[in-house]
C-alpha positions as CSV (number, residue, x, y, z in Angstrom):
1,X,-21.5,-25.7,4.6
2,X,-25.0,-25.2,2.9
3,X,-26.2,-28.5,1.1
4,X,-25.1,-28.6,-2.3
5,X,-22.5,-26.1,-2.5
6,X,-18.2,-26.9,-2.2
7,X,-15.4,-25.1,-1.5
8,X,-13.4,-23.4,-4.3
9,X,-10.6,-25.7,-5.5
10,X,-7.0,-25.4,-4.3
11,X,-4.1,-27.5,-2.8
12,X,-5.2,-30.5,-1.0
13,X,-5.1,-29.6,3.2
14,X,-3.8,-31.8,5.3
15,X,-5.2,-32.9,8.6
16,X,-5.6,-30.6,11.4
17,X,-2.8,-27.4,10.0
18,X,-4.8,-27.2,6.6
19,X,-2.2,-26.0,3.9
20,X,0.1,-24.4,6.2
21,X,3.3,-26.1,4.3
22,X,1.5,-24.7,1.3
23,X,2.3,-21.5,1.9
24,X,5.6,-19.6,1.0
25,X,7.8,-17.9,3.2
26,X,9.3,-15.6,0.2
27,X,8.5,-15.1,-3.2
28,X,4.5,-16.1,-2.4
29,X,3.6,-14.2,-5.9
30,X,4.9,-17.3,-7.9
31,X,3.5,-19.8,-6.4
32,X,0.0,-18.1,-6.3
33,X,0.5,-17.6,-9.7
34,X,1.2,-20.9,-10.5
35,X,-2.1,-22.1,-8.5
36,X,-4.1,-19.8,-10.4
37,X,-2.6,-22.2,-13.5
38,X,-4.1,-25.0,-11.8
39,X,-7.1,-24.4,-10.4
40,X,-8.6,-21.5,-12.0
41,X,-9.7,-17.8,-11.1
42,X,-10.9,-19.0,-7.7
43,X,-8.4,-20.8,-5.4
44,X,-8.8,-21.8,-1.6
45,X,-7.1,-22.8,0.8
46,X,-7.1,-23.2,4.9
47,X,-4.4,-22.8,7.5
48,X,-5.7,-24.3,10.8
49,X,-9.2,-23.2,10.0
50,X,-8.7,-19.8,8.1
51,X,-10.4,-20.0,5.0
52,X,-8.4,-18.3,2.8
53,X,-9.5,-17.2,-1.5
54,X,-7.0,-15.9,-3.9
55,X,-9.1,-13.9,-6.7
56,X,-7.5,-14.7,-10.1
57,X,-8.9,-12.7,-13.1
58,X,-9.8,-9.5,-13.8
59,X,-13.9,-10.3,-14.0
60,X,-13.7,-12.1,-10.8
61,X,-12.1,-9.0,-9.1
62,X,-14.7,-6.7,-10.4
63,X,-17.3,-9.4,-9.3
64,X,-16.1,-9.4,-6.0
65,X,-14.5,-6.4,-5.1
66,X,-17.0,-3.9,-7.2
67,X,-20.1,-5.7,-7.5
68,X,-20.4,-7.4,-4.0
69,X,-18.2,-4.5,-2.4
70,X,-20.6,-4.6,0.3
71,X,-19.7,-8.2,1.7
72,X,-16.1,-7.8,0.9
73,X,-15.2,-4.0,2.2
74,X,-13.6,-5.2,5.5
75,X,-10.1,-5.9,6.2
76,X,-8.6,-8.7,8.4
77,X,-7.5,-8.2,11.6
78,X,-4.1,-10.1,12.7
79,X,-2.8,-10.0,15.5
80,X,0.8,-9.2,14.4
81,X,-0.6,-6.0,12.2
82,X,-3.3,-5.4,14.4
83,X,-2.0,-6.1,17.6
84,X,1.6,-6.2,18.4
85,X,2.2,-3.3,15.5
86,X,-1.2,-1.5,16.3
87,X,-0.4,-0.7,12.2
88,X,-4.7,-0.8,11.7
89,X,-5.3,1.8,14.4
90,X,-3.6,4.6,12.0
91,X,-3.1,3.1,8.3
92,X,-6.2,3.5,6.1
93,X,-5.3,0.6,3.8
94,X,-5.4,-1.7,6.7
95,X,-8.5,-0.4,9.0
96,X,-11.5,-2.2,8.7
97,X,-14.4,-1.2,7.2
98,X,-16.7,1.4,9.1
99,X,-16.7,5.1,10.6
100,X,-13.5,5.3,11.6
101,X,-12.2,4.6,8.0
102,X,-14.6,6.5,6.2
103,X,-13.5,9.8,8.9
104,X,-9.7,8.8,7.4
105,X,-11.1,8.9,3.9
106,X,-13.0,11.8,3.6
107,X,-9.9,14.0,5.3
108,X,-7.8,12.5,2.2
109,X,-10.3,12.9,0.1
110,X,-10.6,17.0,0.8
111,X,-7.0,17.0,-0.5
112,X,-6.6,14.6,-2.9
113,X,-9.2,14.6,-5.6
114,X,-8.5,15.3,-9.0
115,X,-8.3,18.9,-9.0
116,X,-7.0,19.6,-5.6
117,X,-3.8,17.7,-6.1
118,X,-2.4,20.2,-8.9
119,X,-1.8,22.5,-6.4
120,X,1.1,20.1,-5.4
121,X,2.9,19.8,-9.0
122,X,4.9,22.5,-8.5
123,X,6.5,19.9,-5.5
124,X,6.8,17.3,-8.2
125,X,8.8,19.4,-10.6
126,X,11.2,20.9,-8.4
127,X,12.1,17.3,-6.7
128,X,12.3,15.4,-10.5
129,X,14.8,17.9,-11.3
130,X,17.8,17.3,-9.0
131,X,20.7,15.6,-10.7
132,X,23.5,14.3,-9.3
133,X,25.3,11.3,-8.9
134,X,23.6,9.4,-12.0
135,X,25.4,6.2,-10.4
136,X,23.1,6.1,-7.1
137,X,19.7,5.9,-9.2
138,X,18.0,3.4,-7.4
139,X,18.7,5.8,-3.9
140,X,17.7,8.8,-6.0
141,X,14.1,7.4,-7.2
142,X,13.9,6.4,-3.1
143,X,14.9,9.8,-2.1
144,X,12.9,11.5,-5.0
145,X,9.7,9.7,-4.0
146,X,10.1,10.1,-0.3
147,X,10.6,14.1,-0.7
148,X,7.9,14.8,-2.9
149,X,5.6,12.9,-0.6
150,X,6.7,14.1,2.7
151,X,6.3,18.2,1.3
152,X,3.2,17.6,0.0
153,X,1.8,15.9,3.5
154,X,4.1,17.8,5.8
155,X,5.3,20.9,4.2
156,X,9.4,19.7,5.7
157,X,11.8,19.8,3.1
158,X,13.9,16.7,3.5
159,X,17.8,16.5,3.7
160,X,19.9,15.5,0.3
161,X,20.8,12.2,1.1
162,X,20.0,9.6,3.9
163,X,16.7,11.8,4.9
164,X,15.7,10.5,8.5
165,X,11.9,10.7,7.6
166,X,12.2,9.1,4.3
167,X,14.7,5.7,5.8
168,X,12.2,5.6,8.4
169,X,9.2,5.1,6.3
170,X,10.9,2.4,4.3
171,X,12.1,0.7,7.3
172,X,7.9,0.1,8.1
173,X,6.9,-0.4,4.7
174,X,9.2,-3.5,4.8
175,X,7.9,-4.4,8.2
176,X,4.5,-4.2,6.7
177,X,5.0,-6.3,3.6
178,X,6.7,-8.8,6.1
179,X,4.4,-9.0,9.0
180,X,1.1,-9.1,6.3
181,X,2.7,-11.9,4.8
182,X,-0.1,-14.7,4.8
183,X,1.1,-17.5,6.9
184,X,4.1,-15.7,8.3
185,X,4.0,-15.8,11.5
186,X,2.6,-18.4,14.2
187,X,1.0,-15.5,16.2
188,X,-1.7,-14.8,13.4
189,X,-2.6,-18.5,13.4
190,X,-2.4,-18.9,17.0
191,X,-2.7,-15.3,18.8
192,X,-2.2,-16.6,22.3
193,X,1.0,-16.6,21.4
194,X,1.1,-13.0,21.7
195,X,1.4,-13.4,25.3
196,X,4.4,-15.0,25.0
197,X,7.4,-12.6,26.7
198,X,10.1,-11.6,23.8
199,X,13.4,-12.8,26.1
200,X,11.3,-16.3,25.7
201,X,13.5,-18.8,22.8
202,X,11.3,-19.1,19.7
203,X,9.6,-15.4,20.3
204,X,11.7,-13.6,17.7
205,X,8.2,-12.5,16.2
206,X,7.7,-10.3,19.8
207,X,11.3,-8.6,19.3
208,X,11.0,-7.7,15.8
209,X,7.4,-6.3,16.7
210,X,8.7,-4.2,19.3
211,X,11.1,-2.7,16.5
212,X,9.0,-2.5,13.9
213,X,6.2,-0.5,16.4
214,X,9.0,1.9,17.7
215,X,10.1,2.5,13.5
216,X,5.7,2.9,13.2
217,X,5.5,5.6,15.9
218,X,8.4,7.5,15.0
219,X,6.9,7.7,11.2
220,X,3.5,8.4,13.0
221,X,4.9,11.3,15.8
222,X,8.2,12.8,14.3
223,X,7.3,14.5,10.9
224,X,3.6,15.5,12.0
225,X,5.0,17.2,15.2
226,X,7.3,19.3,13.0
227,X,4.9,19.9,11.0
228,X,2.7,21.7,13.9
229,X,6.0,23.5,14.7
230,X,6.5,24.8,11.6
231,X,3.1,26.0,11.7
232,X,3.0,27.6,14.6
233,X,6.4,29.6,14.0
234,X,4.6,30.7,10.2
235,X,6.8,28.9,8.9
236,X,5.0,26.2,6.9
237,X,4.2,26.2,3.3
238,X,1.0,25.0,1.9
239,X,0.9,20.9,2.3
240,X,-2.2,18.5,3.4
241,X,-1.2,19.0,7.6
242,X,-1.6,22.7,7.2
243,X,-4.5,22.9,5.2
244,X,-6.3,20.2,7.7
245,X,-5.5,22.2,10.6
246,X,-6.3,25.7,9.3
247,X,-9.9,24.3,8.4
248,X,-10.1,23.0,12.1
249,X,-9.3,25.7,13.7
250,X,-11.5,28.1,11.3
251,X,-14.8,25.8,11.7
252,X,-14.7,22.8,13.1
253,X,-18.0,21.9,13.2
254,X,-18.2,21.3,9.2
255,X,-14.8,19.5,9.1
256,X,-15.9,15.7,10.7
257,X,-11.7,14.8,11.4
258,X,-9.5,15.6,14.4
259,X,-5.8,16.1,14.9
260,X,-5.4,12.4,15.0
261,X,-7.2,11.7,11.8
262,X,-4.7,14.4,10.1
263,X,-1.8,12.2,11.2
264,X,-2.6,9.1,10.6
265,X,-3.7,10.5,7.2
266,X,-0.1,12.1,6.6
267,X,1.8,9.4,7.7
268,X,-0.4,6.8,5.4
269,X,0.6,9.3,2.1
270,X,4.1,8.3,3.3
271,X,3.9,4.4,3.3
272,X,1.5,4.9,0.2
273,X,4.3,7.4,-1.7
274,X,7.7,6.1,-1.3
275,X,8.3,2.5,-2.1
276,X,5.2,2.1,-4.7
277,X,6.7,5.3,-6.7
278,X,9.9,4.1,-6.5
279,X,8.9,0.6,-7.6
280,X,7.1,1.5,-10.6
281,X,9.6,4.1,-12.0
282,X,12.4,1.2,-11.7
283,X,9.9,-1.3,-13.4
284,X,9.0,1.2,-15.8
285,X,13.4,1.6,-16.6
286,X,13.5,-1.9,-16.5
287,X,10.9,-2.2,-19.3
288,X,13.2,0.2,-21.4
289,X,16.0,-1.9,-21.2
290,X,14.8,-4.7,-22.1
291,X,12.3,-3.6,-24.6
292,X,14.7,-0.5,-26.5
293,X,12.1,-0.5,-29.2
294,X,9.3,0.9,-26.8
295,X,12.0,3.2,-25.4
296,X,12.5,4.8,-28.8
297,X,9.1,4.7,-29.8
298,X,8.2,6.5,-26.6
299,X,10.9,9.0,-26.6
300,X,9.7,9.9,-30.3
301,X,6.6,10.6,-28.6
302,X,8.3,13.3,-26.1
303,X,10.3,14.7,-28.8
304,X,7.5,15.1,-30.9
305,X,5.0,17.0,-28.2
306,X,7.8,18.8,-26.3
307,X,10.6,19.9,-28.8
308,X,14.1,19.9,-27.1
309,X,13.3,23.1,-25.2
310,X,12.0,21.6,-21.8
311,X,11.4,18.7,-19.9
312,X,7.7,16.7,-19.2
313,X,5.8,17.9,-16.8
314,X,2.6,16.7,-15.1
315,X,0.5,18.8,-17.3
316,X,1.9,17.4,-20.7
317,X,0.5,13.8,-20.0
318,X,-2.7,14.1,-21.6
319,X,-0.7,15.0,-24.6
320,X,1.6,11.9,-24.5
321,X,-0.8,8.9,-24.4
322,X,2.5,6.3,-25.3
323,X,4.1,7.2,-22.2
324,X,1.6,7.0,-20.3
325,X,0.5,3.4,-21.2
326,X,3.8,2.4,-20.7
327,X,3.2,3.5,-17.3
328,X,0.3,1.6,-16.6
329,X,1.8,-1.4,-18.1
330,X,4.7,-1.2,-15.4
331,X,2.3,-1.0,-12.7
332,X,0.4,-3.9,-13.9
333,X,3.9,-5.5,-15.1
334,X,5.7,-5.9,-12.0
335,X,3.2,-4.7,-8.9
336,X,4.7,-3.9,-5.9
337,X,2.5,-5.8,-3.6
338,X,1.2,-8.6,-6.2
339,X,-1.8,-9.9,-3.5
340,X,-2.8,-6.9,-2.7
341,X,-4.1,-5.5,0.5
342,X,-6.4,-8.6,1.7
343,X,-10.0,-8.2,1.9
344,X,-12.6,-10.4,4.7
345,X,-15.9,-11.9,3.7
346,X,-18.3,-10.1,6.0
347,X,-20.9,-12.8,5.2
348,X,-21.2,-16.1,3.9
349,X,-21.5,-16.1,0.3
350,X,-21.7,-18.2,-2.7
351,X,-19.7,-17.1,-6.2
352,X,-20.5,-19.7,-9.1
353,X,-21.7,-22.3,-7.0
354,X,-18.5,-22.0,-4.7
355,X,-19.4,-21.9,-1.1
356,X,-17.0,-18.8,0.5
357,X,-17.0,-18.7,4.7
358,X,-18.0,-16.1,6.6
359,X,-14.4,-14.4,7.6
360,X,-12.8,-16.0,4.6
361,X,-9.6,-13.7,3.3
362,X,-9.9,-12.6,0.0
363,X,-6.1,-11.6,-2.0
364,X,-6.3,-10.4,-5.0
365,X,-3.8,-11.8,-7.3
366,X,-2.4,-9.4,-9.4
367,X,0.9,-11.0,-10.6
């Protein structure tokens, strides 16, 4: 460490395994909250000699994140997300920083910018309106989310109930929050251990890899290669698969993505569409139940703009500012991944005076 400069504050390590008891198994977001109480918008801490930084306020996020972007781009690797669930190879929010994110980007990017996504309303609106079975809300929002997402990347319309594609992708978004879990496992701390053979007592960590990679490649193959089918019969409707492979096959000299780009691409919409939607709309009925006041206030608002001749649409939010801070409050209320996917110091750096390693993990705390 330079002369001068000191660590962040945070819990006081202990010799040799750092604040490894420091960190939680479950419910992480409160006790990361209730550092950033005690020590400030900067909090450190080490387990067995990963630095580790949890970002507390919104001004030290944009210091970081947007101002120093350039040192703090790059995503860890671990060896049970990077390794034993190859999850990086494929997922844009995990890959590091570099060409092989910035091919992944620009392929979403030709499909998803402001005014290319309208083309997919229609998808929204036809999904939102299914009613049945007002008892089973919380599998509805699931299925609803799933759906939309899986016709707009795929062009496959999904079963009713207990879609394959859609269980599936929840099934690795759990394995995801689990296995990204700082602290959770030995093997990131240690990743010799991933040698370790799974029938071996204590290598539970190697079994549930095995079937959390098997759920990861069926999310990755299975709705892609229908996709292609469905395409090749002319039978596919207009969705990001299609309109990536009709561009390749038109001129692919001007189009810098390959097949494989295009499906880890589709199957990152799917982990990025599903569980966050679904999140976020129950937060949002949450809020109105315990806050009726807003609810009526809001649905004034709807009444007001849309009459009683229709339901909103995508279009209509421009027109219903209310609702849509309500919205945003939800997602800020009660996010679905309160750290954040972590960032990596590229360099060594110094923020206020506070020394930050080389390789240091950045969270951002957003709960």
């Amino acid at each position: 460490m330079p002369q001068g400069l000191r660590l962040p504050p945070g819990p006081k390590p202990k010799p040799i395994i750092g604040n490894m008891l420091d960190i939680p198994n479950d419910s992480e977001w409160i006790t990361y909250a209730d550092w950033a109480k005690q020590y400030g918008e900067l909090v450190y801490a080490n387990v067995f000699g990963t630095h580790m930084l949890w970002v507390n306020s919104r001004q030290m996020a944009y210091e970081i994140f947007e101002k120093r972007s350039s040192n703090y781009s790059d995503r860890p690797t671990t060896t049970m997300l990077s390794e034993l669930l190859d999850i990086t190879e494929w997922d844009i929010a995990f890959q590091p920083y570099g060409t092989w994110w910035r091919r992944h980007r620009r392929a979403m990017h030709m499909s998803f910018h402001n005014k290319a996504v309208k083309a997919f309303f229609p998808v929204q609106s036809k999904h939102t309106r299914l009613l049945r079975s007002p008892d089973k809300y919380t599998e509805h929002l699931l299925h609803t989310a799933g759906a939309i997402i899986i016709e707009i990347a795929y062009g496959i319309e999904t079963q009713p109930e207990k879609d394959p594609y859609v269980e599936t992708a929840q099934k690795v978004v759990h394995a995801i929050v689990e296995a990204g879990t700082a602290g959770k496992f030995l093997v990131d701390i240690w990743p010799w251990m991933k040698y370790i053979p799974a029938w071996v007592p204590g290598a539970g960590f190697q079994r549930k890899a095995a079937r959390w990679r098997q759920y990861s490649n069926d999310m990755l193959e299975l709705p892609f290669q229908e996709s292609k089918k469905l395409m090749d019969d002319g039978n596919l409707e207009l969705c990001f698969v299609s309109s990536c492979l009709s561009e390749i096959e038109s001129d692919a000299t001007i189009h810098p993505y390959d097949e494989a780009i295009i499906k880890n691409a589709a199957a990152t919409m799917i982990l990025g569409g599903t569980d966050t939607t679904t999140h976020t709309v129950r937060a949002f009925m949450l809020a109105m139940i315990l806050y009726p006041e807003v609810q009526k206030k809001a649905q004034r608002e709807i009444d007001s703009v849309l009459g009683f001749q229709r339901l909103p649409e995508v279009g209509d939010i421009d027109d219903l500012p209310y609702v849509f801070a309500i919205f945003k409050e939800a997602l800020r209320w009660h996010p679905l991944v309160p750290s954040g996917v972590p960032h990596v110091a590229s360099e060594d750096d110094v923020i206020q005076g506070y020394f930050i390693p080389k390789g240091t993990i950045v969270f951002g705390n957003a709960w």
